[in-house]
C-alpha positions in Angstrom: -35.0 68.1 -55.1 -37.2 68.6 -58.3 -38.5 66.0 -60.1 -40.0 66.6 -64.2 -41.3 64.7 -66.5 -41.4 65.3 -70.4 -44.8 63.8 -71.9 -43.2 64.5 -75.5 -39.8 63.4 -75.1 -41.0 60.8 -72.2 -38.1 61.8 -70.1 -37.9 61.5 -66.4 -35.3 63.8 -64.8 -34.8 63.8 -60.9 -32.5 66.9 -60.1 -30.9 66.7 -56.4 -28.8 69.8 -56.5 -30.2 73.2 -57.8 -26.9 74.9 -57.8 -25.5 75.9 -61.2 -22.6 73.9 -61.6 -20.1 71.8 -64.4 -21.0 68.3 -63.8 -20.0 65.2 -65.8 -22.4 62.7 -67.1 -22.2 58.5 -66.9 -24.7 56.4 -69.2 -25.4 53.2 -66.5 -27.6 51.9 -69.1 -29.8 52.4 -72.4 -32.0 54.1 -70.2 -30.3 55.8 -67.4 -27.8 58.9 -67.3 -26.5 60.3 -63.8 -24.9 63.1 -63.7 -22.0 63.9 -61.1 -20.7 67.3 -60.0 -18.0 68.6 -57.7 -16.3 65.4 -55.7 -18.9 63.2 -57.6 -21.7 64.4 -56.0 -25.1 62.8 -57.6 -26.5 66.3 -59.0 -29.2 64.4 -60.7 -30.7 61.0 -62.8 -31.9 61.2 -66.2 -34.4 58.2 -67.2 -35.0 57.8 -71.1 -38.1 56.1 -71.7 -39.1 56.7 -68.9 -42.9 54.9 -69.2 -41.3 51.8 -69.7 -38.7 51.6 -67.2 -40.5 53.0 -64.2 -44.5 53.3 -63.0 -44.9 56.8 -63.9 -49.0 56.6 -62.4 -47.1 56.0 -59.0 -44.6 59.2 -59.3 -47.2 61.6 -60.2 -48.6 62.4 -57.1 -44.9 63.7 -56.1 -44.0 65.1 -59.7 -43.3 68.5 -59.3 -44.1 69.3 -62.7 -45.2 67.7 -65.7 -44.2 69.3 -69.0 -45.9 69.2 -72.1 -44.7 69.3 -76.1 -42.7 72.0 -76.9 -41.4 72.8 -73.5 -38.0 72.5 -72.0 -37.3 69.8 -69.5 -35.9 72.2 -66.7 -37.0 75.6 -66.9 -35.0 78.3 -65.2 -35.8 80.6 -62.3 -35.8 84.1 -63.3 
């Protein structure tokens, strides 16, 4: 499981699958997105606004990485 969070776009994004894989996305609300992969797996949540909806001081002790401006949300292993 990785979990990032985008200071600039203040975008929380929990990813529960690495694999690369087609998955589908569902808006449950203004602020969340899940996306689904093969037999509707959860492959990972999406929070938009993220400082308002959750308390981001309590996840960053377990945030695996914090990105800044100008940096992709997930960033690829080479």
């Amino acid at each position: 499981m990785k979990i990032s969070y985008d200071t600039s776009k203040d975008l929380l994004y929990i990813r529960f699958d690495e694999t690369e894989q087609k998955v589908d996305t569902i808006c449950v609300n203004d602020n969340i997105i899940i996306e689904l992969g093969d037999q509707n797996k959860l492959v990972g949540i999406e929070v938009l606004d993220a400082s308002t909806a959750i308390a981001l001081d309590q996840l960053f002790p377990v945030l695996n990485k914090i990105i800044g401006a100008g940096e992709p949300l997930i960033q690829k292993a080479s």
